[in-house]
C-alpha positions as CSV (number, residue, x, y, z in Angstrom):
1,X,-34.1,2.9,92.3
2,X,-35.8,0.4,90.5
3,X,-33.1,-2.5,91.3
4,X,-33.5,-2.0,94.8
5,X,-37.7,-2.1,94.6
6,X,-36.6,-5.1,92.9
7,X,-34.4,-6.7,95.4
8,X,-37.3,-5.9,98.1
9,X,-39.5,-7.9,95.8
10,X,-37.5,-10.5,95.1
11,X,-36.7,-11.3,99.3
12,X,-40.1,-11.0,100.0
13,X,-41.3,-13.4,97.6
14,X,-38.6,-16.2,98.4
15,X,-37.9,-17.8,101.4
16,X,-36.1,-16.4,104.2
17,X,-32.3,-18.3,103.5
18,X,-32.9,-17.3,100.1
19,X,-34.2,-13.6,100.4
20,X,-31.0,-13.0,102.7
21,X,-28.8,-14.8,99.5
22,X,-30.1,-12.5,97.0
23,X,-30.0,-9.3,99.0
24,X,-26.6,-9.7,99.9
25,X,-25.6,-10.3,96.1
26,X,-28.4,-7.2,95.3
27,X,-25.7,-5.2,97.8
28,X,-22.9,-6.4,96.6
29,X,-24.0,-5.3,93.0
30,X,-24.9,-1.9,94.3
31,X,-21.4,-1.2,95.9
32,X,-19.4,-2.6,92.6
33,X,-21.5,-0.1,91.1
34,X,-21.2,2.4,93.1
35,X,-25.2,3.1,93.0
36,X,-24.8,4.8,96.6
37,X,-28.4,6.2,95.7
38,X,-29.9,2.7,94.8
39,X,-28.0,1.3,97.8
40,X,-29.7,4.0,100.5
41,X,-33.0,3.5,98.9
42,X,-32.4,-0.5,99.3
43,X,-31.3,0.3,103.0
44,X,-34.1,2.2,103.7
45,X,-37.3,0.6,102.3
């Protein structure tokens, strides 16, 4: 839960190229992990 709140921070505060960047390496993290909770939550807002 709180690495996705994270991840929201993080690609609102950046610019747009790099928000997209990080949250496709934030998702990528989540599904090596396996986080399916963290991932929905990320997903979802």
């Amino acid at each position: 839960m709180v690495i996705a709140g994270k991840a929201k921070m993080n690609s609102k505060n950046s610019g747009a190229g790099k928000g997209c960047r990080n949250s496709f390496e934030w998702l990528m993290i989540l599904r090596r992990n396996h986080t399916l909770k963290a991932y929905h939550a990320f997903e979802t807002g």
